[in-house]
N, C-alpha and C positions, 0 to 999 in steps of 0.2 A: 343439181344446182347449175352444173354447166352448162347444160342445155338449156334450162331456162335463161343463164346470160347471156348463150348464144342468140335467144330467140328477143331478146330487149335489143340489141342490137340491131340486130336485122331491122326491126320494126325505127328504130332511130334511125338509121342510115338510108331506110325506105322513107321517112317522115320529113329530109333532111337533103332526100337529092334532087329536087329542084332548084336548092338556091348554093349549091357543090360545085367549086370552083376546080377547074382542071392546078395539077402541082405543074404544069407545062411552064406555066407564066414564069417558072421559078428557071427555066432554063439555061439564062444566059449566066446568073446568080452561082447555079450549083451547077456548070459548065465541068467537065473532068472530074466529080462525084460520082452525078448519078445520070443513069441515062434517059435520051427524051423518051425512049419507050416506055421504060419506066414512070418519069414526070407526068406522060398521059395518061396512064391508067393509076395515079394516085391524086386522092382528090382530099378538099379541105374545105370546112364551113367558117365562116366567121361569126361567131353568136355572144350575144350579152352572160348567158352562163352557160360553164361547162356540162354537158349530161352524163350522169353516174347511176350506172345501177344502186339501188338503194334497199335492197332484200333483206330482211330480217336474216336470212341466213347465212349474209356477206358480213354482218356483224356480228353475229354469233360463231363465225370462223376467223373473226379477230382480226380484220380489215376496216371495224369503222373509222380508225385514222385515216385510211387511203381515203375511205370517202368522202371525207369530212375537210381533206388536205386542198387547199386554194391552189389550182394549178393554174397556169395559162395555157394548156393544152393538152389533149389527150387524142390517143386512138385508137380507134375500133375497126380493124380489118384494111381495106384500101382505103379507108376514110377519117381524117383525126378533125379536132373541132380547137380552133383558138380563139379563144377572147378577145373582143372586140380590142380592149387597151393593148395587148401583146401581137395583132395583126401583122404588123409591118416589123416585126424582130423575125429576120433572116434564120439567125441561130435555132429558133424556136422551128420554127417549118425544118429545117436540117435536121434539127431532132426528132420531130414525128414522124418523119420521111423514113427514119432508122427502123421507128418500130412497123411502118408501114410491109418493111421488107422480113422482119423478124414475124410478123403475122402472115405473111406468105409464105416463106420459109416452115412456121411452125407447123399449118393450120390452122385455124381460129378457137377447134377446141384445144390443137395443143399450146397455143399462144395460151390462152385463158389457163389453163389447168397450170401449164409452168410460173406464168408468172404470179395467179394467186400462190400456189407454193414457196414462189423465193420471196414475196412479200411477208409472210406469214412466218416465212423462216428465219430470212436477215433479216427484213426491214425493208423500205423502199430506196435509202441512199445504199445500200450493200447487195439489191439485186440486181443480178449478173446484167439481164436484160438491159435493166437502167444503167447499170458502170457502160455499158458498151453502147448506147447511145451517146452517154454524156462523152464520153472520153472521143469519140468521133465528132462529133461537132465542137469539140475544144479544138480539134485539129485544125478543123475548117475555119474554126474562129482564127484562132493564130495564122491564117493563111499555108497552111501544111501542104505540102507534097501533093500533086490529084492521086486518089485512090478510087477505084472503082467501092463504091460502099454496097453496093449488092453484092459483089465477090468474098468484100472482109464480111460483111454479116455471113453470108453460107460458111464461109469458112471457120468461122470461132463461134457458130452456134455450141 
């Protein structure tokens, strides 16, 4: 099954990268976060609906709420996708940006394999992955401290 998600992705981020906007623009925004190296090689769509894998086998391993869950944004690899209405919420790109780094950190099948698990385990508000996104961009939110946010993900993977 992972590999077939691995391979729905591919084919979406391949389907998806002509109109992929560089995360650069975000630079002066998330200044003392993240860096421009970074920003450059992390990229984001703007699209009327989120894309979700939707496999017979993702709901029979007890994720059809994830898939079925209304987000404003999601990410697959160096690439997340936000909804046209949530576009211009700052917070929200901070956020995907996180898992951006947590999918290069992981791998993409170990990104996939860990987080189907803590989904499946806790839930989606109690996996780890997700506290350590949110809990970072509340940082950001509240205007917090700069912290290099590639250093803290490596480090509290």
């Amino acid at each position: 099954m992972i590999d077939k998600i691995e391979q729905w992705i591919h084919q979406v981020n391949s389907s998806y990268k002509e109109v992929r906007q560089s995360c650069s623009v975000f630079e002066e925004h998330f200044k003392g976060f993240y860096s421009p190296d970074f920003l450059n090689t992390a990229f984001f769509v703007v699209t009327d609906e989120i894309p979700k894998p939707d496999f017979p086998e993702l709901r029979e391993a007890g994720l059809g709420d994830f898939i079925d869950m209304d987000v404003g944004g999601i990410t697959y690899n160096d690439t997340y996708y936000v909804k046209k209405s949530a576009a211009n919420e700052l917070r929200l790109h901070f956020h995907e940006l996180v898992h951006v780094i947590q999918w290069r950190e992981l791998t993409p099948q170990g990104f996939v394999e860990r987080y189907i698990r803590e989904i499946q385990d806790l839930g989606y508000d109690e996996a780890p992955l997700e506290k350590m996104a949110y809990a970072i961009d509340r940082h950001y939110q509240k205007q917090g401290q700069h912290l290099s946010v590639e250093q803290f993900v490596r480090e509290n993977l």
